[in-house]
N, C-alpha and C positions, 0 to 999 in steps of 0.2 A: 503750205505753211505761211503764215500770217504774223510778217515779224515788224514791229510797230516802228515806224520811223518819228521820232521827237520831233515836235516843233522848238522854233528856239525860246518860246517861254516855259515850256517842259525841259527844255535842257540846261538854261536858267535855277530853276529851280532845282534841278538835279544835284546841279553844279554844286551852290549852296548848301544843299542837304548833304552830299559826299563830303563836303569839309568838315561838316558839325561830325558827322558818324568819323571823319578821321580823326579830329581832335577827342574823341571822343575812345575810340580806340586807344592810342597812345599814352593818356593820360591813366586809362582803366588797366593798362600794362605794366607801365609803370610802378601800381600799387601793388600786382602781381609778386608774391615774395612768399617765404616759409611760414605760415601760422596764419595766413589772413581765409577767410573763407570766402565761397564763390558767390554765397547772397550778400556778402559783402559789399562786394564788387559787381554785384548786379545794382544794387540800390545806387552806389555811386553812379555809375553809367546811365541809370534812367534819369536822376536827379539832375546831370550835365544835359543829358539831350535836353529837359524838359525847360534845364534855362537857356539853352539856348537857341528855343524859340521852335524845336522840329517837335515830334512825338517818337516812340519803342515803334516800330514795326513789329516784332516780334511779339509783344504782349499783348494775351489774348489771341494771337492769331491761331484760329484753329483751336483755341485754348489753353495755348500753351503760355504760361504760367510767369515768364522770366522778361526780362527785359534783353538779356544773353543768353545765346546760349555757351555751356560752359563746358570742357571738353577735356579730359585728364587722361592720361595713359590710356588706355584700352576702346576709350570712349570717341568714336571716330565721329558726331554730329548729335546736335536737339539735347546737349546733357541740362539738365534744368540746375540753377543755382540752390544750394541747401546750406541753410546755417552751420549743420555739421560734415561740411564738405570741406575740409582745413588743405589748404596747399601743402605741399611738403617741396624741402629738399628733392631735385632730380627731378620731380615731375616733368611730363613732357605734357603742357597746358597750351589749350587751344579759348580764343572767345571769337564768337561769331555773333554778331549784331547789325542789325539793319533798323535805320530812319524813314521816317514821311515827314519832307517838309511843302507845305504847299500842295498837298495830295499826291505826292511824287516820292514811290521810294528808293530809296539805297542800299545796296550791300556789301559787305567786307566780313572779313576774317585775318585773326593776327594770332601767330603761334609762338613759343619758345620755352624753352629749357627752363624750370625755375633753379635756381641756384646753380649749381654746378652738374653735369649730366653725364652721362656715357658717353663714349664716340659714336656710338649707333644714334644717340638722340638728337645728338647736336647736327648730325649728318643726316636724319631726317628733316627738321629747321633749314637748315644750308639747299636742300633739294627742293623741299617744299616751294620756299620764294624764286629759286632757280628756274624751276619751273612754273612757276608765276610770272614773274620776269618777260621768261622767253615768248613764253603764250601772249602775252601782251605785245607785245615786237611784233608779234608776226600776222595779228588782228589788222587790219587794212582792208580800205576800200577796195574791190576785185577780187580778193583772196577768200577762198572757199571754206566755211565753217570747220570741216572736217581736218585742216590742217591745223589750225589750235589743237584740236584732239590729239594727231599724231606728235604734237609736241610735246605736250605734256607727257602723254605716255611713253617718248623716245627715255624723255629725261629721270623720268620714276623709274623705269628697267634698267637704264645705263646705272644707275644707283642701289642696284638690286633690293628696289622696294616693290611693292605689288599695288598697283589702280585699283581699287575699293569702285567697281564696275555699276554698282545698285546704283551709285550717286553721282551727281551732276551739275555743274552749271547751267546756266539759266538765262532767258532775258529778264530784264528788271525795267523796271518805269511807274507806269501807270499803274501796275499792281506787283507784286512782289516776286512773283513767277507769272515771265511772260515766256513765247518763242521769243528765242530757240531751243533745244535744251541742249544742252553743251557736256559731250562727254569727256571724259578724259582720256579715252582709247578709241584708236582710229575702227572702227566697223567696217569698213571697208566702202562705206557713204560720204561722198564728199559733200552734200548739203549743200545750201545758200551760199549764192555768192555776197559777201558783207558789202553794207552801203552805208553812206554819209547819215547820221540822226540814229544808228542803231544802236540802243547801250546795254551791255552784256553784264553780267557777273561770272567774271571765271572765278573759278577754286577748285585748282589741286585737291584731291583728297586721295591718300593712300595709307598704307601698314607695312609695316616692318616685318609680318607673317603674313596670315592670310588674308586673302582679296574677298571671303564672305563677313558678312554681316549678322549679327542676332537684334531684333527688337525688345527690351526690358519688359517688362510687368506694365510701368508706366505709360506704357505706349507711345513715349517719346524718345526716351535714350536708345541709341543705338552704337552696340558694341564690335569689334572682330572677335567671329567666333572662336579664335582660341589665346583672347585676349593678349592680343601681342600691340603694342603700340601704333597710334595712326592720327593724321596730322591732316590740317586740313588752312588753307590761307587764301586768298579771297580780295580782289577788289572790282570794284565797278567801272567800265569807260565806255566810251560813247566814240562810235566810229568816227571820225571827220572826212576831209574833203580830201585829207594827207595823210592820214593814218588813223591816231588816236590819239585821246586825251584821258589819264587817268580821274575820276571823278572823288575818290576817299583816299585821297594821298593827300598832306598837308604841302 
């Protein structure tokens, strides 16, 4: 396995590019509310990246169509933005978007409840970043890729949610999906030992029912097959000499 160590004007640029895609994030959240649509909210987000100086990673990549992707109840990853895709009350909404600035990209994801939710939705949100959180903690120089795995996955079953098992994080850098690929449940492979210049994209992804998946008509969106709710949260960092540093957190 061939996991790319950054130089520091690659991690420079990382750097930079993680803040545009975080401010970039938060702001696109923010508009997040009952009535607004998700091509809405796409055109804003590419319009932000585009002034501040990165480019969409996502657009066109593969074909794919959005600058976000856009992610609503059932819809666990790659949901494309549609002008008549209206938010509503309750929704449990996910955006996942990724930058190139400097020929270097970035990734993240940001979830939450629109308006008011269930206790099952908001406690999907609360696990999600928890488990986000921890996996990031426990990323360090020496420490064996496969224990992020088991973290994540301790914390999604502690929560009696289910690992959506198909999907994974990722290295990221120099191309969008680099090594390693990061699961979310321990295999029983403890993998790579992490070193200083390597920068990851973790994201949690799980449901509230089932751990399968369906691919749409589109050949992008991807559902849980018996449409129960699933969540997914995401940020980029880059190992250091002492731990880590988050790269798409403001």
């Amino acid at each position: 396995m061939n996991i790319p160590i950054k130089t520091d004007g690659e991690i420079e640029a990382m750097r930079h590019g993680g803040k545009i895609l975080a401010q970039v994030l938060e702001e696109t959240m923010k508009r997040a509310a009952p009535g607004i649509s998700t091509w809405e909210l796409d055109r804003f987000a590419e319009e932000m990246i585009r002034r501040l100086g990165a480019a969409p990673a996502f657009k066109g990549y593969h074909g794919f169509p959005g600058t976000l992707c856009t992610n609503i109840n059932e819809v666990v990853v790659h949901g494309i933005p549609k002008k008549n895709e209206i938010l509503k009350e309750e929704d449990l909404f996910t955006i996942d978007c990724g930058v190139i600035y400097k020929g270097l990209y970035t990734d993240a994801a940001r979830s939450k409840v629109i308006g008011n939710g269930s206790a099952d939705k908001v406690l999907m949100v609360k696990t999600a970043y928890q488990a986000l959180s921890s996996a990031i903690d426990t990323a360090k120089p020496g420490v064996r890729l496969g224990e992020i795995s088991k973290t994540i996955q301790n914390i999604i079953e502690a929560a009696g949610f289910s690992v959506v098992r198909d999907l994974t994080g990722h290295g990221v850098g120099k191309k969008l999906h680099e090594e390693p690929i990061i699961l979310n449940f321990f295999d029983g492979d403890m993998g790579p030992f992490l070193k200083p210049g390597m920068t990851l994209a973790i994201e949690p992804i799980f449901s509230m029912g089932s751990s399968e998946i369906i691919t749409l008509k589109d050949n992008w969106t991807i559902t849980t097959d018996d449409n129960s709710c699933a969540i997914q949260v995401e940020n980029t960092i880059l190992i250091t000499q002492d731990g880590n540093e988050i790269l798409t957190e403001l």
